[in-house]
N, C-alpha and C positions, 0 to 999 in steps of 0.2 A: 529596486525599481525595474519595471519589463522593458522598459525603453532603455537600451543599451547603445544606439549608433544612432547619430541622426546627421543628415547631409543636408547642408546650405547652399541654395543656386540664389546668385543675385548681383546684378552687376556693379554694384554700388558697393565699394570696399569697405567701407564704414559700417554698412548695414551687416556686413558679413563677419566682421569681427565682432559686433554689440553682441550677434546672434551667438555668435561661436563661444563667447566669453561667458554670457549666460547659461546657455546649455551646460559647457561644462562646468558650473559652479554645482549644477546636478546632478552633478557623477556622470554626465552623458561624455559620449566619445564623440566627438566631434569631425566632421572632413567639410570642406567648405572648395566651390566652383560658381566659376563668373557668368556661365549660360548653359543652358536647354543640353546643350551634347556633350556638354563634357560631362553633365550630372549622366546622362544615359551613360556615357562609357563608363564611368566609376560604376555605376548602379551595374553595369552587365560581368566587370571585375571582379566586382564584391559585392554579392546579392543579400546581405544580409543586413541592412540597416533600415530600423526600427518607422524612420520618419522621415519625410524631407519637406523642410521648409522651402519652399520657392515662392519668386519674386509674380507679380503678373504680369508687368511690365519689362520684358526683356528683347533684345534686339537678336534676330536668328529664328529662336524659338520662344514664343511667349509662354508664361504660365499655365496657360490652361491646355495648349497644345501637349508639354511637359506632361501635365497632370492626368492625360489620355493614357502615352505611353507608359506613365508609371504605373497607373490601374489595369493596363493590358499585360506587361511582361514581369510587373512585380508585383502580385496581388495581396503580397504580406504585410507589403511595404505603405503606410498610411502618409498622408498628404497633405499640408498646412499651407497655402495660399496666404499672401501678403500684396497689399494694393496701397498704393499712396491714391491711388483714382477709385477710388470704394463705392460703387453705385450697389445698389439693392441686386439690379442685374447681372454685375459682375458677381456677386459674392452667390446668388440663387447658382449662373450658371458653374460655376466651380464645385459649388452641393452637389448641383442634377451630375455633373462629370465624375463622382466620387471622393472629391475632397473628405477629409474631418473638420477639418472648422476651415475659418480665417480670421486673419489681422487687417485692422485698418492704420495703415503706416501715416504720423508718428505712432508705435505702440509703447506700454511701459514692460519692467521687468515683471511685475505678477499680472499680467495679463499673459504670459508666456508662462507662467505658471498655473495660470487657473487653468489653462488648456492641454500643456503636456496630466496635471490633475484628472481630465476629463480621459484622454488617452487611455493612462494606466488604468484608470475605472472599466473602459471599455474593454479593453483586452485583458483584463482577468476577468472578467464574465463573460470574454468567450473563452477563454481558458477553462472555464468552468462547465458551459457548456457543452465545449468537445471532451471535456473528464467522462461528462452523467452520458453523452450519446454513446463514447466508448463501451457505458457501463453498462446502458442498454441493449446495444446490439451486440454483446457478445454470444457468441452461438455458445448455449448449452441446451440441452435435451436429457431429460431426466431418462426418456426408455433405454439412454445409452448406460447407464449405470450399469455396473458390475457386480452383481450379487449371487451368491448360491446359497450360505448359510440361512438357518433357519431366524438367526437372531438375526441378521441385516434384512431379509425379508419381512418382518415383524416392525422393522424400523420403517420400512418405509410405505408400509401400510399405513400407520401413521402417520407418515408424513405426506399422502393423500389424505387422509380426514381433516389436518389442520392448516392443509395452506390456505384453503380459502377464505380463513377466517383471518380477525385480526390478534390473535394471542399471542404471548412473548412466548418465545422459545427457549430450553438453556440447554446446547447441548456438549457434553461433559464425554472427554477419552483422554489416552496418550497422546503425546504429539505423533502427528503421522497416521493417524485411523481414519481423516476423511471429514472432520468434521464441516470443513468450507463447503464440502459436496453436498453433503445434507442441509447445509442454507442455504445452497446455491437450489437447490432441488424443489424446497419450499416457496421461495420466491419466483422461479420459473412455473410454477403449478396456482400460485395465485393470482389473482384479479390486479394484483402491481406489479404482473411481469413484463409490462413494457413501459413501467419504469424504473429510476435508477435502484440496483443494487449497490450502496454503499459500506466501506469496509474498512474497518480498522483495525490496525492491530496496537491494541493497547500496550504491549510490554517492549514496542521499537520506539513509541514515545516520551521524549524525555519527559519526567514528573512535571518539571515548572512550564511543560507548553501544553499539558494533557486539556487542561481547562478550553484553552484557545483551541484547538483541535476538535473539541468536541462541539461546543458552541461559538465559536467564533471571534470575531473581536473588531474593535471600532479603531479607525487611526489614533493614536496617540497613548492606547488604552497600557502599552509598557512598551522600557527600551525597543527600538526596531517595529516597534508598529507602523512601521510607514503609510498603510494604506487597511481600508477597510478590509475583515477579510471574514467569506463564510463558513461556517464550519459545518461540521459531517452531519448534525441534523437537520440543518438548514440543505444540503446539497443532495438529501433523499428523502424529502417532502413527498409525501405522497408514493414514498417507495419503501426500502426495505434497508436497515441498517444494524448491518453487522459488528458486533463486539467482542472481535478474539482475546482472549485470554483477560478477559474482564478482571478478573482477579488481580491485574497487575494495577490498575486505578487506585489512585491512591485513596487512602478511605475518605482523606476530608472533601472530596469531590464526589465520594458514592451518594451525601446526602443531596446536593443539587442532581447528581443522574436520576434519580428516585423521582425527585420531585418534575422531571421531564416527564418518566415514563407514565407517573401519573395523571398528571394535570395538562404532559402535551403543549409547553410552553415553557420558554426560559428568556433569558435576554444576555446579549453578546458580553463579551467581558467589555467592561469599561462604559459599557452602555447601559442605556438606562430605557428604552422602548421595549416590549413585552412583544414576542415574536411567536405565533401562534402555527404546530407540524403536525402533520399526521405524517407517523412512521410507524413502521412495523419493525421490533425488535426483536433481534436472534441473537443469544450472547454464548459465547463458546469458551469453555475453560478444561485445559490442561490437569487441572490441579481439585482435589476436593473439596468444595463450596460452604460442605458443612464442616469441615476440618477447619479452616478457614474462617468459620463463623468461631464456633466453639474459640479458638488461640486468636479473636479477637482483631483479626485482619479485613474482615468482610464485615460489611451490615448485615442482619439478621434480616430488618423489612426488606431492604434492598435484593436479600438474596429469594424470599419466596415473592415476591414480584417478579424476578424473572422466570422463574422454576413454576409456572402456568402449566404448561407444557414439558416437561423433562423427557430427555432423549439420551442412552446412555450407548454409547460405543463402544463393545468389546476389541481386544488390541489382536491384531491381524494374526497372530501367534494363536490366540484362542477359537480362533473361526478356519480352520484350514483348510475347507470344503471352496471359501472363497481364492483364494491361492492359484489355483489353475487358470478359470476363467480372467481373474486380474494379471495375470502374467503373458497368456495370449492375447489380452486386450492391449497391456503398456507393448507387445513385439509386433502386434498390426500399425500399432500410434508411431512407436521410432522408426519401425523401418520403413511406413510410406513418407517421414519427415528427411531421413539420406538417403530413400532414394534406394533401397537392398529390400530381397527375396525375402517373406515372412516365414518365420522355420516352426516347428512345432519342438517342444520340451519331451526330450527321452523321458520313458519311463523310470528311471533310475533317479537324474536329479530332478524330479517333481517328487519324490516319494522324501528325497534328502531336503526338500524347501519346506515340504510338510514336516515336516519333525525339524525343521528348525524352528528357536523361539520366535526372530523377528523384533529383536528389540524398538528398530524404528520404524513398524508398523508398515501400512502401505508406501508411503512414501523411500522407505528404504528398499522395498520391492521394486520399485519403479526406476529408481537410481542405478541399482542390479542389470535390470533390466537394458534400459537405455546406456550404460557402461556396455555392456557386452555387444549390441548392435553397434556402436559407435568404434568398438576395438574391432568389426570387421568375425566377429566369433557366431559360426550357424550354430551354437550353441551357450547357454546360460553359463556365465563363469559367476558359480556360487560361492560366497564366502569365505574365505579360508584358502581357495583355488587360485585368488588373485590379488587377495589382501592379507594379510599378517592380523590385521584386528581383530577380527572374527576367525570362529571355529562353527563348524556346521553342528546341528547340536546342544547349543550352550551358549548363552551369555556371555563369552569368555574374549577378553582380551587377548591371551594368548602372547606377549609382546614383550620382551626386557625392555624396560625405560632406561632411560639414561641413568637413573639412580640404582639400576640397578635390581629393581625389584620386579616379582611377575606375576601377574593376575590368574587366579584360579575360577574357574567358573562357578554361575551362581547355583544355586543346588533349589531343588523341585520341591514344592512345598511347601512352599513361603507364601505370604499374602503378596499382592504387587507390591504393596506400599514397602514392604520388607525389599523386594526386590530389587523397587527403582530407589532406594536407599542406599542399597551393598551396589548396586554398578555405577551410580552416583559417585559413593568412594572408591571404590576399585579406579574408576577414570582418571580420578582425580592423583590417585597415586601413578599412576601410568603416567600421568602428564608433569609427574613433581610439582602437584597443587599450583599447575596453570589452570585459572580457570577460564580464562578466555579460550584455550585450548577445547580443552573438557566442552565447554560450553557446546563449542562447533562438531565433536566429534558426535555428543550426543543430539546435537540438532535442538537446542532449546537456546533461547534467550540467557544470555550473561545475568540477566535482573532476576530471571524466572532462577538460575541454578544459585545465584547469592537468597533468593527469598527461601529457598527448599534449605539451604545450609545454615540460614538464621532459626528455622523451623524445626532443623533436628537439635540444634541447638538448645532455643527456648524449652526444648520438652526432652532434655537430658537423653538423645539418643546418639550423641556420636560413637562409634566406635572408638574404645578406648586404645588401639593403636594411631587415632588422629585426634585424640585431645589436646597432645601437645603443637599441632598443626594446628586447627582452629583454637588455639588459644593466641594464635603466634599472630 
């Protein structure tokens, strides 16, 4: 429930225990006073509760005088009025003064339920609200992108031809190459850029709430459903909603997504009314789509429904033309954010950033970067320089684990898929087959590194120095 604290003024002791006894049978926290000033002193103590019932009738300060001060110094704080004298007048002026509702005293116990009901409704629609205006007015500006290479130039040519339309998008790299920026880029450049861009990331959702997350769900519709609730295509209606790492969806849900993207209607879990969106789809995947298809993890229709548009991102190692420009951009960004002199990169390690591979792509640039502004350093502390995991150069762990053993670098010439394979296990032995470890070192979801390892799995690829590991 959002309602966590609610405070009873009333001078009538009876009334203030029924309230108190009620309320908390709600989970509410309860504090209870006998007139107008002592609710203002608790209310100026402790500014954080949810509601206050007060009396109309009280001697000092009456109810509606209360309910002035409470809408002037606590505008968070909502307001329920109570009268055993209930004229149409009283109850209007207590509206016109900002009250939420009122009681006409004697009241029953679900009459105080239908109204904290009414509450919670309210304030998770503004809660939702201030989510989509968040969502809206976040300043981004597409001229500001960072690009030099030919192939990110190429991309986002592109990606002026298709914002203005309504086409699904699918766009497909390693973790770390920027893919939110080319949706974010798309949607700011279209005709629903001033409305919400919504965002999800499908592989931090548990399985059995993906459903509810995506479409929503009705009070009662399972355990904990307390209250109605929207979900992600319902809350970018007429905007733009993003689907990171798609491929984490479980398949028996890919056939209801499908039948959204097509027909643009679904209904809440547990509900039964037919809810009619215009959204604009951009789905972003980690992982090969048609790999994916082929070993029976992805819909087929599902997958060329989104792939309208395809957009493919080469990993920051491959484009090193890009490298300079994104490095002087992340050292303009940290150091007007602490507040330090922007320095420029020696010639030396910009030649040493270029010839490294960049296994986490931009986003491990930018870490780099921002690490080094932050340690107080006029210059970049490249890999290897300040960390033990990395070696400039290479792939390469570099590291004794605790078992003992030590990672050799990966060797030139291999496909990626070969690649992010052998540092995949390489991590993983570094870490002594922690994979919540591994997981975080490599910057990928726990779900996403168990799905790749069921995968080499299914198609007989483990290295045969971890067979008996993955068997274990």
């Amino acid at each position: 429930m959002i309602i966590e604290r609610a405070l009873v003024v009333d001078d009538e002791i009876l009334m203030r225990r029924f309230l108190q006894e009620t309320l908390q049978r709600c989970g509410i926290t309860v504090m209870s006073v006998q007139n107008g000033f002592q609710a203002i002193d608790v209310l100026s103590d402790e500014d954080d509760f949810d509601v206050v019932f007060t009396d109309i009738k009280m001697p000092k300060m009456n109810g509606i005088e209360l309910l002035k001060r409470v809408k002037g110094q606590f505008k968070q704080t909502d307001v329920i009025v109570m009268t055993a004298y209930g004229t149409i007048e009283t109850a209007v002026e207590a509206m016109k003064c900002g009250a939420f509702d009122y009681l006409l005293k004697p009241f029953a116990v679900d009459q105080i339920e239908i109204i904290l009901k009414k509450l919670v409704e309210r304030r998770e629609l503004i809660n939702e609200n201030r989510y989509l205006k968040r969502e809206i007015n976040k300043n981004y500006n597409y001229n500001n992108m960072v690009v030099q290479s030919k192939s990110m130039i190429e991309i986002l040519g592109t990606v002026k031809k298709i914002a203005s339309t309504r086409a699904t998008v699918l766009i497909q790299g390693e973790t770390g190459t920027g893919k939110e920026i080319i949706a974010r880029a798309i949607h700011s450049l279209s005709d629903r850029a001033n409305k919400a861009f919504i965002k999800l990331n499908c592989a931090a959702v548990p399985e059995n709430l993906m459903e509810s997350e995506l479409f929503g769900h009705e009070k009662g519709a399972f355990t904990g459903a307390a209250n109605r609730r929207l979900g992600r295509f319902e809350l970018a209606n007429c905007g733009t909603l993003l689907l990171d790492e798609i491929s984490e969806i479980p398949i028996h849900l890919q056939a209801k997504l499908l039948r959204v993207i097509q027909e643009r209607e679904f209904e809440r879990v547990g509900g039964q009314k037919t809810i009619n969106v215009d959204v604009r789809i951009i789905a972003t995947s980690n992982r090969d789509l048609v790999n994916e298809v082929r070993n029976g993890n992805f819909r087929e229709d599902l997958y060329y429904r989104l792939n309208v548009v395809p957009i493919l991102l080469d990993p920051l190692g491959d484009r090193p033309e890009d490298i300079e420009a994104l490095c002087d951009f992340f050292i303009q960004k940290y150091c007007g954010e602490n507040g330090t002199e922007p320095f420029k990169v020696d010639a030396d390690t910009l030649q040493k950033m270029k010839n490294y591979s960049w296994p986490g792509n931009v986003r491990e640039l930018e870490n780099i970067v921002e690490r080094s502004v932050v340690l107080g350093n006029r210059k970049i502390l490249l890999p290897g320089e300040h960390n033990p995991s990395y070696v400039i150069g290479s792939i390469n762990m570099n590291k004794s684990d605790t078992c003992g053993s030590k990672n050799s670098g990966l060797k030139i010439g291999k496909s990626i898929r070969e690649m992010e394979k052998e540092l995949i296990f390489k991590t993983l032995k570094a870490n002594c087959w922690n994979k919540t470890r591994t997981a975080e070192m490599l910057e990928i979801s726990i779900r996403t590194l168990r799905n790749k390892l069921h995968e080499y799995r299914d198609n007989n690829e483990i290295p045969e120095e971890f067979e008996i590991l993955m068997a274990s």
